[in-house]
Each structure stands twice: as C-alpha cells, then as structure tokens.
PABASE-299899 format. One line per 10 residues: number of its first residue (from 1); their letters; for each residue x, y, z of C-alpha. Coordinates in Angstrom, 1 decimal. Example, Ala and Ser with C-alpha at 12.3 -4.5 7.8 and 13.67 -1.06 7.14 Angstrom:
! residues 2
1) AS) 12.3 -4.5 7.8  13.7 -1.1 7.1
This chain:
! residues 525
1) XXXXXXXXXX) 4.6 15.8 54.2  3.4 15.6 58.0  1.0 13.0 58.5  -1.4 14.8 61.3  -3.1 17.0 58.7  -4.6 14.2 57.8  -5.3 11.9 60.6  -8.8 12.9 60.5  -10.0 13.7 56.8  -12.4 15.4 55.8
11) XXXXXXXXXX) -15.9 13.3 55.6  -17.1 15.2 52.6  -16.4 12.6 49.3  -16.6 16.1 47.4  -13.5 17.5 49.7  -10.2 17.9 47.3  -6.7 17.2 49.1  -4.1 18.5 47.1  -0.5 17.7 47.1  2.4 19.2 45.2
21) XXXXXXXXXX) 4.3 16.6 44.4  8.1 16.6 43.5  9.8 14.4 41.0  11.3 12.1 43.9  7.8 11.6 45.7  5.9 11.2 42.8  8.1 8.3 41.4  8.2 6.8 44.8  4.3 6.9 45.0  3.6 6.3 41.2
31) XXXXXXXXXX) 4.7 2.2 42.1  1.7 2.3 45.1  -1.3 4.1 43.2  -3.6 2.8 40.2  -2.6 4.7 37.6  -5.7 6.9 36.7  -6.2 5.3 32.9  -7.8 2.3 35.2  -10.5 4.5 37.0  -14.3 4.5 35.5
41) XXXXXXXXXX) -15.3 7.3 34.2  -17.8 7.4 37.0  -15.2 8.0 39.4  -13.3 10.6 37.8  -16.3 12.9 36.5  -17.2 15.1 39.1  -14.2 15.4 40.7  -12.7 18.9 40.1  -14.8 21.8 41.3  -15.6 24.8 39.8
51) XXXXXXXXXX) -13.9 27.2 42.3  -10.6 25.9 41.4  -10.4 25.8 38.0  -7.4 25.0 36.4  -4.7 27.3 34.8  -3.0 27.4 31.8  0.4 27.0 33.4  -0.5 24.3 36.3  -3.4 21.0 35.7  -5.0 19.5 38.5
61) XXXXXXXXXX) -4.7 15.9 37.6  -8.0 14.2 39.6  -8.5 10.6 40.7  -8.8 7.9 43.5  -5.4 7.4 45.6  -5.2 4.3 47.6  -2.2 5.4 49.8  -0.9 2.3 51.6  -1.0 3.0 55.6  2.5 1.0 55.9
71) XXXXXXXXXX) 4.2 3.2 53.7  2.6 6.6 54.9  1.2 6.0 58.2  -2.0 6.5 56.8  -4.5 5.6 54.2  -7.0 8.0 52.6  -10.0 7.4 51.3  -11.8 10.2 49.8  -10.9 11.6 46.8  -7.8 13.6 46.0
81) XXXXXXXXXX) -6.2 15.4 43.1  -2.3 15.9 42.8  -0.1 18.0 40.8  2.6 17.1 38.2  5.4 19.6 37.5  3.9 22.9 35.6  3.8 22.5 31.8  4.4 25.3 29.7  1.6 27.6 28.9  2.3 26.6 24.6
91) XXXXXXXXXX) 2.2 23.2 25.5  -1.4 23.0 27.1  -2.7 25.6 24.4  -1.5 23.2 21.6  -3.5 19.9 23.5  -6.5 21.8 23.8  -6.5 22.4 20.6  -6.0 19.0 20.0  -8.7 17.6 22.9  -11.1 20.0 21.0
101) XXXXXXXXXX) -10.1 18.3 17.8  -11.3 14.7 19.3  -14.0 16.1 21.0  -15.6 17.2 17.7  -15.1 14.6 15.6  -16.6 11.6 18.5  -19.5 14.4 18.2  -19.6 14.3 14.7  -19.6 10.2 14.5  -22.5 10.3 17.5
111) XXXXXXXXXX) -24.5 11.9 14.9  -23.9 15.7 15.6  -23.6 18.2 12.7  -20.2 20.4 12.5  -21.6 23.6 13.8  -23.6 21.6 17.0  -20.4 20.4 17.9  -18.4 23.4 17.5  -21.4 24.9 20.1  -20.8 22.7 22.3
121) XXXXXXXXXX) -17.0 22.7 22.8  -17.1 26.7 23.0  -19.1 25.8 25.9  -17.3 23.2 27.4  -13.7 24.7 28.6  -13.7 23.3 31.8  -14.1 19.7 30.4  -11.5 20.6 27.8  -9.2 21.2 30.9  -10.1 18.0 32.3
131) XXXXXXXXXX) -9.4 15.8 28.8  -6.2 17.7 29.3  -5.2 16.7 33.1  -6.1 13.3 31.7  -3.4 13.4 29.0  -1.3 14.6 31.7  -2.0 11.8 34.2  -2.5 8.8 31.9  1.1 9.6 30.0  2.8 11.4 33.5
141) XXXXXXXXXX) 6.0 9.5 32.5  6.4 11.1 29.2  6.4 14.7 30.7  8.8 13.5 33.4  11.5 13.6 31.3  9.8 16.3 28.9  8.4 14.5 26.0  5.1 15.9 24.0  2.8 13.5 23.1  2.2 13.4 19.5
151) XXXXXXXXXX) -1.5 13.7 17.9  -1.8 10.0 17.5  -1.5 9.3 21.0  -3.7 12.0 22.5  -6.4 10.8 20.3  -5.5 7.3 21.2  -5.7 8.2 24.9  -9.1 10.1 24.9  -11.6 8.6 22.3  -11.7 5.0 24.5
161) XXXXXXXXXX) -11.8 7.7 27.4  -15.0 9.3 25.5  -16.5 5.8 24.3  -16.9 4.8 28.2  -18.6 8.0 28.9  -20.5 7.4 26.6  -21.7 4.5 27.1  -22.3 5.4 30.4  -24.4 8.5 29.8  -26.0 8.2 26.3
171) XXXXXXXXXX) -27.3 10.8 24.7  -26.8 13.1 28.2  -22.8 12.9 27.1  -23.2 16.4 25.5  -25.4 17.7 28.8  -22.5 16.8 30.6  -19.7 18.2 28.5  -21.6 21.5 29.3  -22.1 21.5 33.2  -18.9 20.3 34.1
181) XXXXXXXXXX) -17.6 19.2 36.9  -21.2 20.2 38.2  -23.9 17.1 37.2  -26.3 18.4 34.1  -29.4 20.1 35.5  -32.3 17.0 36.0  -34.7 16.4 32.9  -37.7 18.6 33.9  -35.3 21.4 33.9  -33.9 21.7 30.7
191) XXXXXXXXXX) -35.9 23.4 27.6  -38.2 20.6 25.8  -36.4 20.6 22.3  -36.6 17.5 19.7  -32.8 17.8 19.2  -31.4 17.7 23.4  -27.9 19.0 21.9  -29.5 21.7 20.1  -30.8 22.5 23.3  -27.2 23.0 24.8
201) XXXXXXXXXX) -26.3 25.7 22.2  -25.4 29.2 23.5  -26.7 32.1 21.4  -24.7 31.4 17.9  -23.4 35.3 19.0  -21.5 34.4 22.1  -20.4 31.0 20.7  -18.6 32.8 17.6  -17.5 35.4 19.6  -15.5 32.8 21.8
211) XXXXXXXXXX) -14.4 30.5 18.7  -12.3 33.9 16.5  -11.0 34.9 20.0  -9.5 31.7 20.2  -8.4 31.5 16.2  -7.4 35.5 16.5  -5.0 34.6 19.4  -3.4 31.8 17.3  -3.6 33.6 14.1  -2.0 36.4 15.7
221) XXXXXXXXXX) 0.8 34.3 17.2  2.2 33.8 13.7  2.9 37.5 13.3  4.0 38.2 16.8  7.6 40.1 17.3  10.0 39.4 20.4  11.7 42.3 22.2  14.3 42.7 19.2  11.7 43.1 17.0  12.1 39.5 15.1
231) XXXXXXXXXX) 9.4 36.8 14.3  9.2 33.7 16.4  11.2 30.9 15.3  9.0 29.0 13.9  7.9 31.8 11.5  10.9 32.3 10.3  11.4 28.6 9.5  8.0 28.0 7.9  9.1 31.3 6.0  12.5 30.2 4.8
241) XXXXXXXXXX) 10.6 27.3 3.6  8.4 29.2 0.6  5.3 29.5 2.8  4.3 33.0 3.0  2.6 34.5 6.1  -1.0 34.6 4.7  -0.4 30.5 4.2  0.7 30.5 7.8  -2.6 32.0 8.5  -4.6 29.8 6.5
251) XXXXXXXXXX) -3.2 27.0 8.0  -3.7 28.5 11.6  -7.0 29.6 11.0  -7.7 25.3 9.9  -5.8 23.9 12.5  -5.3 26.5 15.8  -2.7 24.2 17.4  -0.3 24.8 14.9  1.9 28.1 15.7  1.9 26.6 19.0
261) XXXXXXXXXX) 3.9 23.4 18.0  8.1 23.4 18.9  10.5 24.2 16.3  13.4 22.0 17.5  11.1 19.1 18.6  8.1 18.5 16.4  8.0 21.1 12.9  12.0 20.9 11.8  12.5 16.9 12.6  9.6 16.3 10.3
271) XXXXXXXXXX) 10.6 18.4 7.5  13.6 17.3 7.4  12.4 14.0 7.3  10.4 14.3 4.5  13.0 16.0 3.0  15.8 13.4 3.5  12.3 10.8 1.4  13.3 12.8 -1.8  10.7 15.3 -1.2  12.0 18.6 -2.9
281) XXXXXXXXXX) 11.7 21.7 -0.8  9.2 23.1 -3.0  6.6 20.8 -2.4  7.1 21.3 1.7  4.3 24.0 2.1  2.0 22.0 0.1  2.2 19.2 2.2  2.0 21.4 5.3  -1.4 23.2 4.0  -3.1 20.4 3.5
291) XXXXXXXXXX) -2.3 18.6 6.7  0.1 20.8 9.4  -1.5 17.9 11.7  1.7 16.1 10.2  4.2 18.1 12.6  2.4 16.7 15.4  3.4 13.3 15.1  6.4 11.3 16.4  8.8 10.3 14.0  10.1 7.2 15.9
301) XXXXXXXXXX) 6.6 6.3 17.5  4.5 6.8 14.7  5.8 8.0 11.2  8.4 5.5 10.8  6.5 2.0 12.0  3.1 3.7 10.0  5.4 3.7 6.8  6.8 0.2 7.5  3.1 -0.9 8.1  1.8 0.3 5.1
311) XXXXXXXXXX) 5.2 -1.0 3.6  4.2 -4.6 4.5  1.0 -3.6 2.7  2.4 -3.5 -0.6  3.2 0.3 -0.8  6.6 1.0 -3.1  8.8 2.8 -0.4  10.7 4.4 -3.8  7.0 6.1 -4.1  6.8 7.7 -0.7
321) XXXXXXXXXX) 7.9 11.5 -2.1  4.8 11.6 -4.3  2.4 9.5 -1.9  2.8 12.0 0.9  2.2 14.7 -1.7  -0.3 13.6 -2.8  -2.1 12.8 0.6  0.1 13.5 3.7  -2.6 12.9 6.0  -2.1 8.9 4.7
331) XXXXXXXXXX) 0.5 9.1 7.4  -1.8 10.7 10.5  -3.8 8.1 10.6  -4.6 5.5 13.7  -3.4 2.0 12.6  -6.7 0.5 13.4  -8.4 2.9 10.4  -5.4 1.9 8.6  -6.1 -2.1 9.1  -10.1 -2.0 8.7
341) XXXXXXXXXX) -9.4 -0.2 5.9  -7.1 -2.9 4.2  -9.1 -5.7 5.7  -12.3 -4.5 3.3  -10.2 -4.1 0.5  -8.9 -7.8 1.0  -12.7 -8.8 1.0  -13.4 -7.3 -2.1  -11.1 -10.2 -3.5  -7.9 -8.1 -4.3
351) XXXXXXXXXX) -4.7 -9.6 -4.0  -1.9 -8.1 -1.5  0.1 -6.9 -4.9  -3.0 -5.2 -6.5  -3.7 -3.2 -2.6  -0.1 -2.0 -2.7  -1.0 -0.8 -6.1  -3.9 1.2 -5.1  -2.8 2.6 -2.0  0.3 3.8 -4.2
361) XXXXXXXXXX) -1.9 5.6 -6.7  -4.8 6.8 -4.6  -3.6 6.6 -1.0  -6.1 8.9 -0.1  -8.7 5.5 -0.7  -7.6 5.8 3.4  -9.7 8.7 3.9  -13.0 7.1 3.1  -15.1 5.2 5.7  -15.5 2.0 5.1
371) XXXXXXXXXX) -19.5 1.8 6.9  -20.4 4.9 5.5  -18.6 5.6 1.8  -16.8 2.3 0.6  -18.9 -0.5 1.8  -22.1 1.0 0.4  -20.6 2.3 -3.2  -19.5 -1.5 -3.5  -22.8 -2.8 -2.8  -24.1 -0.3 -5.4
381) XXXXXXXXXX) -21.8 -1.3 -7.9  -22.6 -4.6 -7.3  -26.0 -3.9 -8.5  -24.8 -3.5 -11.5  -23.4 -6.9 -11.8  -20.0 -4.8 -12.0  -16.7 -6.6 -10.4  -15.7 -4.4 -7.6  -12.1 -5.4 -7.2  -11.4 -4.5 -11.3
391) XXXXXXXXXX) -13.1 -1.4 -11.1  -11.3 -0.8 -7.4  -8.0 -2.0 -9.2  -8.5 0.3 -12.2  -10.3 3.3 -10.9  -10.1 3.7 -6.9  -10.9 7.1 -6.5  -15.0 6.3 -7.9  -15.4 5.1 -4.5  -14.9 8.1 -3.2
401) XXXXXXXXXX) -18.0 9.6 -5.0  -21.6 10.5 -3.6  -23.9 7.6 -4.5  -26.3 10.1 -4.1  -25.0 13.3 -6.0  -22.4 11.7 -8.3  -23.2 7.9 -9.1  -27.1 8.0 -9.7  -27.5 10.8 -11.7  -25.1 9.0 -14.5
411) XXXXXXXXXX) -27.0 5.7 -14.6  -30.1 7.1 -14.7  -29.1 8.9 -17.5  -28.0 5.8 -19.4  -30.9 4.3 -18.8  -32.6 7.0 -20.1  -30.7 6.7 -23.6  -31.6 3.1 -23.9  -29.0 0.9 -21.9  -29.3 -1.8 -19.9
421) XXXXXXXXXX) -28.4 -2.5 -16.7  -25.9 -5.1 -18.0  -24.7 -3.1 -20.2  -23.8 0.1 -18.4  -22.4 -2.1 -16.0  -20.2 -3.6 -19.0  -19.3 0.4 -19.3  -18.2 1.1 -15.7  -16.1 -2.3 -15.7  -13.9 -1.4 -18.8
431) XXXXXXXXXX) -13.5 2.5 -18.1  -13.9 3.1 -13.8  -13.2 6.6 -14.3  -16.9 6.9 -16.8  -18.6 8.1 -13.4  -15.8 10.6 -12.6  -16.7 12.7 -14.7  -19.6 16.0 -15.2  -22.7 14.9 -16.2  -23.7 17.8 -17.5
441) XXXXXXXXXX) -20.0 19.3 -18.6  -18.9 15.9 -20.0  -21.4 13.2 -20.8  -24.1 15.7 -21.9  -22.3 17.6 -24.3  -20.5 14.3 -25.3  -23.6 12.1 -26.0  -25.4 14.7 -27.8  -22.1 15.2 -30.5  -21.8 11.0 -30.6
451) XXXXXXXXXX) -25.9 11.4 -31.7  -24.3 12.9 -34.9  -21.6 10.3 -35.6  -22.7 6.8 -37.8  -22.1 4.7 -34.8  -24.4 2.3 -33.3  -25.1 2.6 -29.6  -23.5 0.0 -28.7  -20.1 1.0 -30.1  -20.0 3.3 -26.3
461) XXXXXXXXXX) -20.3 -0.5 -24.6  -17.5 -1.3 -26.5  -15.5 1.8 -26.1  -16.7 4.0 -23.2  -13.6 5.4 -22.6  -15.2 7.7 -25.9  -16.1 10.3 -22.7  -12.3 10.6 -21.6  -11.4 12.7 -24.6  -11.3 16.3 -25.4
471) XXXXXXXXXX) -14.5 17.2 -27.7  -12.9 20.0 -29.0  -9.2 19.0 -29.2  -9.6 14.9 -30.3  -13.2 13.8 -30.9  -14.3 16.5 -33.5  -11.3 17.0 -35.3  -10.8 13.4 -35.7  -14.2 12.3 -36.5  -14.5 15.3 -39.6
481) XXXXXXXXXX) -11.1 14.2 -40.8  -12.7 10.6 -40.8  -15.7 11.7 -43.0  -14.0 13.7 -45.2  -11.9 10.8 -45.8  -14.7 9.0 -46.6  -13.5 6.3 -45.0  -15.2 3.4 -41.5  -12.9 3.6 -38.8  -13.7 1.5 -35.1
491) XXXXXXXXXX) -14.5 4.4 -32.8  -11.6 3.0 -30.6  -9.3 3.6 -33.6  -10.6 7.1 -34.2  -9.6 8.4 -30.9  -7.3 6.0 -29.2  -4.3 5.8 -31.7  -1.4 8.3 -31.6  -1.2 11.4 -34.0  0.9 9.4 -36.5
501) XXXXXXXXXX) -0.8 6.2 -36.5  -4.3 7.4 -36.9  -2.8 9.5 -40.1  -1.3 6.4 -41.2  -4.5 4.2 -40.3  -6.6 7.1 -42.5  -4.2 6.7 -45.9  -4.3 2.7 -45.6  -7.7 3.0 -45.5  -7.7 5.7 -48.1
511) XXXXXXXXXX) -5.6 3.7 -50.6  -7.2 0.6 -49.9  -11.0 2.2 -51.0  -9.0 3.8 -53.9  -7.9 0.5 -55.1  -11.7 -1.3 -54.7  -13.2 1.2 -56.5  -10.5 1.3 -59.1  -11.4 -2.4 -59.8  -14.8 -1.6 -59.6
521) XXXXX) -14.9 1.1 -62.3  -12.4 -2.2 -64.5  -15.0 -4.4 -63.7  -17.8 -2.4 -65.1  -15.7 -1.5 -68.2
C-alpha cells in the first residue's frame, strides 16, 4: 500500500478509508491496532454510512486504527473501516439470524413485548449488519483459519456489546436501532406517543411482509434441489434421521438459522455426539424440534465443559440420554444462567446431592428466571409457612407455575372449604405436585366426590396425595368396594396399597368384624 494517498487525509471525521487487507498484512497489523472489542460504543456507532452498505458476501468491519507512523510512515487519525477475507453468503445469513435472536430477547428483558421487538428488528437490517461486522472483528482470528462461532459465543459477544449501548442511550437504544448508522431524528421530531418504541413500529403490513420473506427463503431452503435434481445435504441427513420435511419446516419456521447451519461442521458432529451418550436414533428429531439451537454449539468449547460443569453440580453423567431428552436446551445455556441459577437453589438450603437430584429430574428448573419466576414462587410459598427446599426437593417443576394463574386460584379454594393457612401449607409440603394439577378438571371434581365419603376434612391434611389418583379408575371403585365391605379403612390405605394388598387389607378387616360380631351375638346369648 503506497503511503502518498494518504499523506494528507481527509479532514472530514465522517470520511471512510478502506483497505483490503490480506491475510499477511492483516496479521502483521492485528499486533499494532486495539482490537475493536475495546472501543466505546460511542465510537463505533456512526461509523458506517448508508451509501455503502454492506453485502451478504463481504462486511465492512468499522473502528478506530491507530497506525504507528514508524511502522507505516504514517499515522492516521480519522476513522477507517477495513475488510477481512469474504465470508460465505450461508455463513452471514445464519449470524443474522442469530444477531436477531439476541437482539430480541435484550428487547424483551428491557421490557418490550414479543411483537414490538419483532417490529423493530424488521426495521433495523443495517444494525443487524453491523452486530454482524462486530462478530466478525471481535472473533477475526477464528475466521482466519475458518472457524464458525457457535451460538454461545455470538451471544456472549454482543449482549455486553448491547448492555453499553444501552446504558449509554437509555430508552433512545430502540430509536437508534432504527436510524442506523444515521443519529435518531431529535425529540421534537418524532410522533408524541406514551410507548417511544411503539412509536418506531412500521405499519404491522410492511413489517410482516419483511418477516415471511425472510422465514419463506429459509423455509424454502429446506426443499431446494441442486442441478442433479437432489436435496441439499443437510436435508438428506435430517431425513435419514426420521425427521420428515414438514418437521424440517417447523423447525425452520422457529428458528430461521437452521437450514443454513454446515453439515460436516456443526449438525452431524452433534448428532453423533448425542448419539455416541446412549441416545437412540429415534429420539434425535425430538431433540432437534424442541431446540435445533443445539447444532449451533461447539462440542469442544461449549457442550463438553457445560456437561462437566453441570457434572460437578451433581448431575448423574449415566443420565445424560434422558436429561437432554427431556430438555436439550439444558445444554445451550450461558454458564452464568447456569451458576445464578444453582447459586439460588443453594440458598434455598439444599444440599449439593439434593441439586444434582433435581437438575437430574427436572433440568428444565434451568429455564426459569430466578428474579422473575423462582425467587418470587419461593417467597410465596413461604407464606405459607411451607419449606421451600422439601417441596423444591420433591416437586421442582411447581416453581415453574404462574403464581398468578396456577398457584392462587388453588389456595383460595382451600380456604374456601375451610382450611387454614397452616394447614394447606401442611398439604403442599407432603404432596408438591397438589398445585400441579387442574383446578377445575382435578380438585373440583375430586373434592366434590370426597364430600360423599365418611371422612373428616382433615383426613386430605393427612393424605393430600388423595388428588393424584384416577376418580374413575382408583378412588370410586375402591371406596364402593370399601362400603360394601362394610368395613373403616385410612383413606391412605384405600388408595395407596397395591391391587393385592388392599384385597388382602379388606378380608382382614372383613374377618376381623365377622369375628366381633360373632362374639357379640355369644355374648348376648
């Protein structure tokens, strides 16, 4: 590169120089620059401009670049953008995909509903571009020598990213997102409107428009035929799995990034891993529905040292085949969710032994936020005087229930039928699951049929797991068998003994009321 192009640059801070760098002159150059992860987000923002956007097979990657003057004869102060080797078009579909992935869910947890944010990203492609160029300048090593970044680290890499803005910008973050690279329009210009993001929205038309082209051109991925007429490769794998193409679909139409992932380097090595766990091939497109996010994660970097984490935890590695059936996406997640979550369980006062147990059972205990689902259920329970870590212990998945929708509803309607607070939470502690179920296809119909039985109300504190049997099938058989026995059974012995012992529980008791009123009728003779 000849140095008297630049020997006078170009006053204008907004002015873009732009170099193609090769390998050898970027890794000689890469020692002398700040790398761009160190930049403010103020100095980065309104970098790129709008008349050279970026392509889907080249990113402009934008920063500051001190160039030392004893190395190049020169030293540039302005701002300047460079270029890494092109990336293949698949590649930079599948991260924005994933960029718009992070992008909605920081939206969501600023306080945005689902469909705001989903506005707002169909609006924001050129920002979507730049989350990308960032990928592709923070982690420049790892597409040196062709490495993909897995979804872990993309997230990893833009939500601090996101958090600065943020913090920077406020509640203008989503203003931003819209008008870049040029700076939102001032505060007098924009519509008055209660809700500023609301404001952002496009006409719900265009934005849905924009949002099935995009999921139409990955759906239609799935289906599409080389020159010889054959599916892609990854079809055909997926298909000689047991998915079909409609699941294909599905799963594309959930997670657009999908068809775009490579065969060879992301979707076989993890199948095969979860094959070599004792998974059985059958239960690989189940796992794949529910979270095709799997695919995009690094075996070495991520799967493996997430599994030995949660190993250390107290997880049975013999158990892994039916943990990541039951909740694959146990193994997507960051290993700071994966600690805070752990740390809060610890608080609760259970013991390293009983949290391997739980997490074994009901991984998906992972899933819930600790803020906004488990720390507030616990301080509900706690209300009523019930011992979190037992009922955590014995039933985790209550935590995952609405307080709201699912938990109220059933103590107010045992208060209603006379209990106590003490008393119900007596209930909860010896049978967890009591709140699982329907209030009004279970306990109802349940409590109403118990109303006919010559049992005290407080033979449910003693026995509430009454509620976890069949009506039909075990309660009212059982129970008429009782009476025309004419025998006084516990309720617990009614319904809680085997087939064979309850009919051997019914003759002693038979026999023995024979016998007493045998010697009754001797007595009176």
């Amino acid at each position: 590169m000849s140095t008297k192009a630049v020997d006078k640059p170009d006053q204008n801070l907004e002015h873009r120089l732009v170099w193609s760098v090769e390998n050898d002159i970027l890794d000689s150059t890469c020692r002398d620059m700040q790398t761009f992860s160190q930049l403010g987000p103020s100095e980065v923002f309104f970098i790129a401009r709008r008349d050279n956007p970026c392509t889907r097979a080249q990113l402009w990657f934008t920063g500051r670049l001190p160039f030392r003057q004893e190395s190049f004869g020169f030293r540039i102060k302005n701002r300047v953008e460079y270029s890494a080797r092109p990336v293949p078009p698949n590649l930079i579909a599948a991260e924005k995909e994933e960029a718009k992935a992070v992008l909605t869910l920081f939206f969501k947890k600023q306080g945005l509903s689902n469909s705001v944010s989903v506005r707002i990203i169909n609006k924001s492609d050129l920002f979507i571009d730049h989350l990308v160029s960032r990928l592709h300048s923070v982690h420049k090593a790892r597409y040196l020598v062709g490495r993909e970044l897995t979804t872990l680290e993309i997230r990893d890499s833009l939500i601090p990213y996101l958090e600065q803005l943020h913090e920077q910008h406020g509640d203008l973050l989503s203003d931003l997102v819209v008008s870049f690279p040029d700076p939102p329009p001032p505060a007098e210009d924009r519509p008055l409107s209660s809700s500023p993001p609301a404001a952002l929205a496009p006409p719900r038309g265009l934005t849905d428009s924009a949002a099935d082209t995009k999921k139409l051109r990955a759906v239609s991925r799935v289906s599409e035929l080389d020159t010889e007429g054959a599916l892609r490769p990854q079809t055909l794998y997926l298909l000689d799995l047991g998915l079909n193409l409609e699941q294909i679909k599905t799963i594309t139409r959930k997670f657009a990034a999908f068809p775009y992932y490579s065969l060879e380097g992301k979707i076989k090595p993890v199948v095969e891993f979860l094959l070599d766990l004792g998974i059985p091939k059958s239960d690989i497109p189940t796992i794949l529905c529910k979270r095709p996010q799997i695919c995009g994660i690094s075996l070495t970097d991520n799967l493996k040292p997430t599994m030995a984490f949660l190993e250390t935890l107290g997880i049975d590695k013999n158990q892994w085949a039916k943990i990541i059936y039951r909740f694959p996406a146990i193994l997507t997640y960051s290993r700071q969710k994966l600690i805070s979550t752990v740390d809060f369980l610890t608080q609760t006062g259970l013991s390293e032994e009983q949290i391997g147990k739980i997490l074994t059972r009901c991984p998906n205990i992972m899933s819930y936020s600790v803020e906004d689902k488990l720390r507030p259920t616990m301080e509900y329970f706690k209300s009523l005087n019930v011992d979190v870590a037992v009922l955590l212990h014995r039933c985790p998945q209550t935590f995952g229930l609405s307080i709201e929708t699912n938990l109220k509803p059933v103590t107010e309607f045992f208060l209603e039928k006379g209990y106590g607070i003490d008393e119900i939470g007596i209930m909860i502690s010896r049978y967890g699951a009591l709140y699982t179920f329907s209030l009004r296809e279970n306990l109802m119909p349940k409590w109403d049929y118990f109303q006919t039985m010559d049992y005290p109300k407080s033979e449910l504190v003693k026995f509430p797991q009454f509620f976890g049997y069949s009506l039909q099938e075990r309660i009212k058989p059982r129970y008429e068998l009782v009476k025309r026995s004419r025998v006084t059974l516990l309720l617990n012995q009614v319904l809680s003994l085997s087939g064979v012992e309850f009919e051997k529980v019914v003759k002693k008791k038979m026999m023995k009321k024979l016998l007493s009123d045998h010697q009754s009728s001797s007595e009176l003779l």
